[in-house]
C-alpha positions, 0 to 999 in steps of 0.5 A, spaced: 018 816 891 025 820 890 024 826 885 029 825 879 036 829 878 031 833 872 025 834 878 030 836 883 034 841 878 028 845 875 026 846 883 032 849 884 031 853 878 024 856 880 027 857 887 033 862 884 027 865 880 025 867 887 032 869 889 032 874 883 027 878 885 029 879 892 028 873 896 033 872 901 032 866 904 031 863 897 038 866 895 040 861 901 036 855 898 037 856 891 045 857 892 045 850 896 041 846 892 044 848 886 051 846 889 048 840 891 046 838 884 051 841 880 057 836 884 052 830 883 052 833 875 058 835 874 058 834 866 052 838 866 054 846 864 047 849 866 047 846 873 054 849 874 052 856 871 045 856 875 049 855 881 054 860 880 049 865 879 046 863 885 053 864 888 053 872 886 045 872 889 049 871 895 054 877 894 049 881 893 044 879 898 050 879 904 051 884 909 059 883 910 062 887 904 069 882 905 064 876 902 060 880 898 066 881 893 068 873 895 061 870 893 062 876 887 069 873 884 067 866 885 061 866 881 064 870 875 069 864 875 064 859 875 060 862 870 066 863 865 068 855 866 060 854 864 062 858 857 068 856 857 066 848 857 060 850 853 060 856 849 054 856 844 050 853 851 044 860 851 042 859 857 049 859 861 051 866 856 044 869 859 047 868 866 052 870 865 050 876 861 046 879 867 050 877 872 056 881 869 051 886 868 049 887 875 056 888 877 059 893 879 063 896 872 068 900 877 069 893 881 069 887 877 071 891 870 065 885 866 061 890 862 065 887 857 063 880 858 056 882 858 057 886 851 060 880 848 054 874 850 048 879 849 052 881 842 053 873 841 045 872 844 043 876 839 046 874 832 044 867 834 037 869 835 037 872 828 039 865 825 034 861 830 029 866 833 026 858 836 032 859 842 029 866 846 021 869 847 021 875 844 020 878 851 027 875 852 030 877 846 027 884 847 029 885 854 037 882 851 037 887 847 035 894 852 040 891 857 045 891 852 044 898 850 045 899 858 052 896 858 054 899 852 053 906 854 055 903 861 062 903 857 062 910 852 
């Protein structure tokens, strides 16, 4: 029996989970099959901001610097057409929150982005405290403290 679009996208994701916390090979992996469904699902903003934060694990898992910065930008674009196409979507501000925020400021200048949807995460948290764990909520707001002295 074939898994469904749904069974195949939360495999992807437990694979990218495994990719951000080093795994290069699930890098590799992850990124592929994120890629994969997110052409399949085109209408669908998480595949495509999973998959471009995929993209950025492959900057900064790989050894060639002129790829690192490609994989770089291709991820950031990607994660600012998924908040563009859905603003409100929390998960796509999450990604994109913590991908800006392991840029490097001096490079890729997106501390600010990281500001602006930890901020925005944070005042929707407020009136709907259902939408993060309070371990993600309090882990937003350490990270925005970061980025904002990251900026002083």
């Amino acid at each position: 029996m074939t898994a469904s679009w749904n069974e195949r996208f939360q495999e992807a994701i437990n694979t990218y989970h495994k990719a951000v916390k080093g795994n290069r090979k699930a890098s590799q992996e992850a990124y592929e099959r994120l890629k994969e469904l997110s052409k399949e699902n085109q209408n669908n903003v998480e595949a495509l901001a999973y998959y471009a934060s995929a993209t950025a694990l492959l900057a900064r898992d790989t050894p060639i610097p002129k790829d690192k910065k490609k994989y770089a930008l291709e991820g950031l674009s990607l994660l600012d057409q998924a908040v563009t196409k859905e603003p409100t979507n929390i998960t796509v501000r999450i990604l994109r929150g913590n991908v800006c925020l392991r840029m490097p400021e001096s490079v890729f200048h997106r501390t600010a982005t990281t500001i602006e949807d930890f901020e925005y995460l944070i005042e929707s948290y407020k009136k709907d405290s259902s939408i993060l764990s309070k371990a993600t909520y309090d882990s937003i707001l350490k990270d925005l403290e970061t980025a904002k002295k990251r900026v002083k």
